[in-house]
N, C-alpha and C positions, 0 to 999 in steps of 0.2 A: 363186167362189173367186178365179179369175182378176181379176173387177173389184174385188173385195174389199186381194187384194193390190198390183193395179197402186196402187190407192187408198192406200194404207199408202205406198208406194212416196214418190206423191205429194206426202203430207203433209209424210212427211220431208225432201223437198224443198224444201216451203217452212218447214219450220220452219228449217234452214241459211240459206235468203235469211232471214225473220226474225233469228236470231242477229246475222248480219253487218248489216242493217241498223239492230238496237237497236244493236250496237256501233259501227257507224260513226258513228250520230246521237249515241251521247253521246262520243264523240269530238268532233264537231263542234260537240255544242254547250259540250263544256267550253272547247275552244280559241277559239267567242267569247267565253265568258265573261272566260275568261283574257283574252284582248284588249281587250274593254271595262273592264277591273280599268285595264289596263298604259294604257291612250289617255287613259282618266280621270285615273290617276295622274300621266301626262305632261302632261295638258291642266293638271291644277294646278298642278305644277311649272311649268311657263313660264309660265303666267300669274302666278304669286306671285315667280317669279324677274322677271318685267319688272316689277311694282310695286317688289317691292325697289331696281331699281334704278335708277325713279323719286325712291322714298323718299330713296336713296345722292345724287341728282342736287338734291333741294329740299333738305337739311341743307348741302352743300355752296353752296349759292343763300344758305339761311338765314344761314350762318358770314358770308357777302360782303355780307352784307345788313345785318348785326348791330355799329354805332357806339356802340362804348366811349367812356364819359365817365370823365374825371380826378377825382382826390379823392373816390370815393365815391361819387359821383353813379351814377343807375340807368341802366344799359345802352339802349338803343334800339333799333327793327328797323324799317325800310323798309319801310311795308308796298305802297308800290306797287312793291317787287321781289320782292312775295310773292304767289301764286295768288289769286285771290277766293277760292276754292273754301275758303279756311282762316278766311273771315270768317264764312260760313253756320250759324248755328246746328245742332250735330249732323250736318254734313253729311258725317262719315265722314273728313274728314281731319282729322288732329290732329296739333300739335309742343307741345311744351313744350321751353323753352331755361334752363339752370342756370346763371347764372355769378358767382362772388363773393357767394354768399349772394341774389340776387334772381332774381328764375323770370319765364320772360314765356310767355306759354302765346295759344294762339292762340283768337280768339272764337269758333270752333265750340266748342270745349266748354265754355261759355256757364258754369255752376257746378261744373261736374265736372272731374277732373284725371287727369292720368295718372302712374301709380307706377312710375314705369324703376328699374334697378338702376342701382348706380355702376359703372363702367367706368375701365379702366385710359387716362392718354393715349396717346394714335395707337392707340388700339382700339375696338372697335366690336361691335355684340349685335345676332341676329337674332331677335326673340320675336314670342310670342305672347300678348296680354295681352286683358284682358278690357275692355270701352270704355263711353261710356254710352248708355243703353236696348240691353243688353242684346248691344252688341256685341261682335263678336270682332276686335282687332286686329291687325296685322301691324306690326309695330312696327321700326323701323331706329334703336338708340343707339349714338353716337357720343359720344368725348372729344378735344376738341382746347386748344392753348394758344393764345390770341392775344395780342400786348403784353402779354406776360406777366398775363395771369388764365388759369386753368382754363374752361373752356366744353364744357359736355353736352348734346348736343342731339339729343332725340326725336321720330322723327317717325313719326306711323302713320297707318293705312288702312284702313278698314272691310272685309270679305273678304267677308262679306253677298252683295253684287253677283256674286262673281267664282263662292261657290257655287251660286248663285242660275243662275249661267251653266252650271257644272259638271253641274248636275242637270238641265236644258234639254239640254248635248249628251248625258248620259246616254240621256233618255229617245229624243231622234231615235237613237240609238247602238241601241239596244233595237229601239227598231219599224224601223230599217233591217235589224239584224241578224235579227231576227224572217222578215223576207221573205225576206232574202237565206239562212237556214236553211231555210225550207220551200222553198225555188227546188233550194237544193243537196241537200235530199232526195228530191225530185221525181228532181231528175238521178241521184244514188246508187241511187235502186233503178231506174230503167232502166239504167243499166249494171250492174248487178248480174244483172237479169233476163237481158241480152243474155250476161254473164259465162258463167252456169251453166244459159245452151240449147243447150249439148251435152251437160251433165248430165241437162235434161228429156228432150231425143230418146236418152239413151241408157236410160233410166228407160222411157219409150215402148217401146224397142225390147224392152226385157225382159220387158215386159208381153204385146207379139207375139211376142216367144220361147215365153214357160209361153203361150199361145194355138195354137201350132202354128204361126203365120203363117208365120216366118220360120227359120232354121237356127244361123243367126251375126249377132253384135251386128257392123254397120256400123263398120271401121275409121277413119274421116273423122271423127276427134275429136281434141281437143288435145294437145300432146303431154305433160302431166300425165294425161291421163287412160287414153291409147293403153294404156300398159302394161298398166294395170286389164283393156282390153277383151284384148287378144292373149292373156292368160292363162284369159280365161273362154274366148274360142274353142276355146282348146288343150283347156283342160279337154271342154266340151263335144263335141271333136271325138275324143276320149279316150273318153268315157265312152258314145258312140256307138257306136268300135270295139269296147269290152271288150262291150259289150251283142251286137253281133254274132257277136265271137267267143264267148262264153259260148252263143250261141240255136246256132249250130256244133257246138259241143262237147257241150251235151245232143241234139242232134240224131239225132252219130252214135252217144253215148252211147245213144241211144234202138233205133236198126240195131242198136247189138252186141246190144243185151239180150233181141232177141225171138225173136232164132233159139236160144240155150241154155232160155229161159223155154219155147218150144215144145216144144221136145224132151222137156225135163224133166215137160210137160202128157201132152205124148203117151204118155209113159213110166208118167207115174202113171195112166195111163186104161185102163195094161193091166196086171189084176191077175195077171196071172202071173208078173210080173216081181216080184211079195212072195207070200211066206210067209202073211201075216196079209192078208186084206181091208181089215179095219181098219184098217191101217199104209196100205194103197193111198189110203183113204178120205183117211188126213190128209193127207198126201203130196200131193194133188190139193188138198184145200182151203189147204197151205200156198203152195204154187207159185200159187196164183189170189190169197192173200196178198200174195207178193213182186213178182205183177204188176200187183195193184190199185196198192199204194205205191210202186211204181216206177214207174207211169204217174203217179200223181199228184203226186209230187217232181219228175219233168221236166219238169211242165207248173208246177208251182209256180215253177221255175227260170228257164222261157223268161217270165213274168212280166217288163216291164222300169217297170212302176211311173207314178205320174204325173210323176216327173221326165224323163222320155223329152223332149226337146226337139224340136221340127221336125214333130211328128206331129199330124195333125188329121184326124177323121174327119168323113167324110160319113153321117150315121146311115142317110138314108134310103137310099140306095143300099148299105151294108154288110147291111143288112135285108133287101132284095130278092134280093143276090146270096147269103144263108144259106138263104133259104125256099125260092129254088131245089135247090139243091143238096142241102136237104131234103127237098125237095118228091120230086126223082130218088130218095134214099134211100128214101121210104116208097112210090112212085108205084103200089102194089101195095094202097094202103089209099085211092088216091084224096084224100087231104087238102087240105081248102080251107084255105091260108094267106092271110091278108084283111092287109095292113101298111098302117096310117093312120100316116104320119110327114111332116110338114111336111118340103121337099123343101128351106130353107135353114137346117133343124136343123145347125149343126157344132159343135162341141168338142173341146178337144185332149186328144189321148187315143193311147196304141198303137192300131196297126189291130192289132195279132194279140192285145193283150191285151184288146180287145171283141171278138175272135172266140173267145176262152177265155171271157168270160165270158155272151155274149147266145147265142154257138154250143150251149152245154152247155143252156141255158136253154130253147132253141129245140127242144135236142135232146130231151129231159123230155116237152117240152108234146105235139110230135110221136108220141114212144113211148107217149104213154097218153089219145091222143085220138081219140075216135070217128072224127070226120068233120072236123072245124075247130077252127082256131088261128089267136088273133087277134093283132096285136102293134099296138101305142099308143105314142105319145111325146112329149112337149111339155116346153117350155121351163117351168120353177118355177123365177122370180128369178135368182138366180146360175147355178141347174144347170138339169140335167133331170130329167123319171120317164120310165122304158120300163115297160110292161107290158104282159107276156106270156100269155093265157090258153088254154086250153084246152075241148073240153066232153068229157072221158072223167069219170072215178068220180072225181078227187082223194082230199083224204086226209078222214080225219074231225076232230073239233076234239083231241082228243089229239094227232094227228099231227104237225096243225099246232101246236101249242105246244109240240110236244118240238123241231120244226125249227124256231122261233122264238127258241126259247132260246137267250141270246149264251154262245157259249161249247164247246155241243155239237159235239162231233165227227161229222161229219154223214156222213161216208165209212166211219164206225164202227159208225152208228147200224142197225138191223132193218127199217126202212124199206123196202122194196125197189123200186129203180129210179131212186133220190133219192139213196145216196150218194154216189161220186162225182163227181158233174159240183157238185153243190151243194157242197162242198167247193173246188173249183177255183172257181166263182164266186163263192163268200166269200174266196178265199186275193184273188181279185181285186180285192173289192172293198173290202177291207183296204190296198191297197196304194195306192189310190185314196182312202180315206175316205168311201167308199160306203155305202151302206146295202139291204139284201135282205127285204122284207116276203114274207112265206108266206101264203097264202087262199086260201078258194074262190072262184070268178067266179060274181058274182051274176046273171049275163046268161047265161054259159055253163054253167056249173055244174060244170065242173071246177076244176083246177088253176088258181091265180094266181100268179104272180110279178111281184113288183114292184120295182124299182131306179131306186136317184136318187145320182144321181152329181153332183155339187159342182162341175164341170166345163165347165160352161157358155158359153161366148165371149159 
């Protein structure tokens, strides 16, 4: 039960670091996203802003370039004050010049043309138009006056290249961010793990708490989490005292009640003190009534459960030191008590509520056995089984299915010699989540008793 819950403990544990580290991974990974959006977006911006103002820098070249003829005659353009790059077929830059009705357009676009809007003078258009084979241009239109004509002049740029470049830092952009994501997640969950290992040693220590190891959770945690432990200690050191004072208080509760219960015995055993026999008779069976259930309610009481913190018993030594002390109770009948119990059996457990409930046990086997009484124990996965036998008569198979029965009042039952102590070691093992098998011992031939306790370290 103990590794079961430490285990639960655990998990929970890491499902908190999982949480925070899906959340901080998509945290991190939306903010490179976001960054690769914005670097992208920036990297085209400056690159389209420094062609533009390229583009701004050859129209102004083309304007200086551009010798007006008189009378009509067709304009002219320099082309050695004009880039090669405008002579190449398709090679992505392109002008076309408007003025006074004739167009001079540059020999890369060899059959094709370009379609600008009109523009107002001393104004100017930043577009984007469509080129030939399929390209996308950047386009710079300007209108200017020179010796009085009108003059529009377009100049653009193939953009091909520059996404061409965009999608190349994209992808270095990606498989950098890619490594430098898995670098910083590496790093996130070791500091995370380092974060919340005083949440693991204090998860640890709770585990050697319900184990009996230790008393109080370890103060030397952070100071988020200090307040948590200083109030379990409280508690725990609370629920310690009231358990004491309560085993106290039924104690002397227990003193007051056997001296009037006595008297009251003594009284009903002398029938001259009634009128009627009969009335004596009840009288005696009621008073052995109020002492059976009185006995039985204060040992129900001094009960302090598996929540008891700090306690761990040693089985095989609690075993040795009952058999004695049995052993002196019956020493008139000679009884061989035999205890097989591996000597590093422990589990956390009350010591006085495994003396209520293997003492009662112990005590049975002894009261109705010939010669010997055997006691057994071993480790079943998380728990234990004790088994306790005998070789007197035990019960018959009736007997045992009416004591098997869950639910039967066993302190109530016609049984004789089996109510109350069987009673007290089901109120125990109740409290614990135990379990009580009843049989015969196939080897001895009496009484069996068997208990398996969830308890286990």
């Amino acid at each position: 039960m103990c590794s079961a819950r430490a285990t639960h403990e655990i998990h929970s544990m890491n499902s908190i670091q999982a949480r925070l580290n899906s959340g901080l991974a998509l945290s991190l990974i939306v903010v490179f996203v976001i960054l690769g959006i914005g670097m992208s977006v920036s990297f085209r911006m400056l690159t389209e802003g420094y062609i533009m103002s390229r583009l701004e820098h050859d129209a102004e070249g083309m304007l200086s370039a551009l010798q007006l003829r008189p009378r009509g005659r067709a304009p002219e353009l320099r082309t050695d004050r004009l880039d090669p790059v405008y002579q190449r077929v398709f090679s992505g830059h392109y002008f076309r010049i408007d003025i006074d009705g004739h167009t001079l357009r540059s020999r890369s676009l060899w059959d094709e043309d370009l379609v600008v809007p009109a523009v107002a003078i001393g104004a100017s258009a930043r577009l984007r138009l469509p080129g030939p084979e399929q390209q996308m241009l950047l386009t710079y239109v300007a209108s200017y006056r020179k010796a009085g004509s009108d003059i529009r002049i377009a100049v653009a740029e193939d953009l091909s290249p520059i996404r061409a470049e965009v999608r190349r830092f994209q992808l270095r952009y990606a498989l950098f961010g890619l490594v430098a994501l898995v670098l910083l997640l590496l790093l996130q969950r070791t500091i995370l793990r380092r974060g919340l290992m005083p949440l693991t040693t204090t998860v640890q220590e709770l585990s050697e708490l319900e184990r009996g190891e230790r008393t109080q959770l370890s103060d030397n945690m952070p100071r988020e989490v200090q307040p948590l432990v200083v109030q379990i200690n409280q508690l725990l050191a609370t629920l310690q005292q009231r358990l004491q004072r309560s085993r106290n208080a039924v104690g002397n509760l227990a003193h007051s009640l056997k001296t009037p219960l006595t008297l009251l015995g003594q009284i009903a055993d002398h029938e001259r003190h009634f009128q009627d026999a009969r009335v004596a008779a009840q009288a005696r069976v009621l008073v052995e009534k109020i002492r059976t259930l009185t006995e039985r309610e204060l040992k129900r009481a001094r009960l302090a459960g598996a929540v008891a913190s700090g306690g761990r018993v040693h089985l095989a030594s609690e075993m040795e030191a009952l058999s004695k002390v049995l052993g002196q109770i019956y020493r008139e009948r000679a009884l061989r008590i035999d205890v097989y119990i591996p000597s590093e059996l422990r589990f956390a457990a009350d010591r006085e509520d495994m003396h209520e409930l293997f003492g009662n046990l112990l005590d049975n086997a002894c009261k109705w056995a010939r010669s010997r009484v055997r006691i057994r124990a071993e480790a079943q996965g998380d728990g234990i089984r004790v088994t306790i036998e005998d070789d007197g008569p035990g019960c018959d198979a009736d007997e045992l299915e009416r004591l098997n029965q869950r639910g039967v009042r066993v302190d109530e039952d016609v049984t004789p010699g089996y109510g109350l102590g069987l009673s007290i070691v089901q109120d125990v093992l109740d409290h614990y989540g135990g379990r009580l098998r009843l049989d015969r011992s196939a080897e001895l031939g009496g009484f069996l008793a068997e208990v398996e306790l969830g308890v286990a370290a």
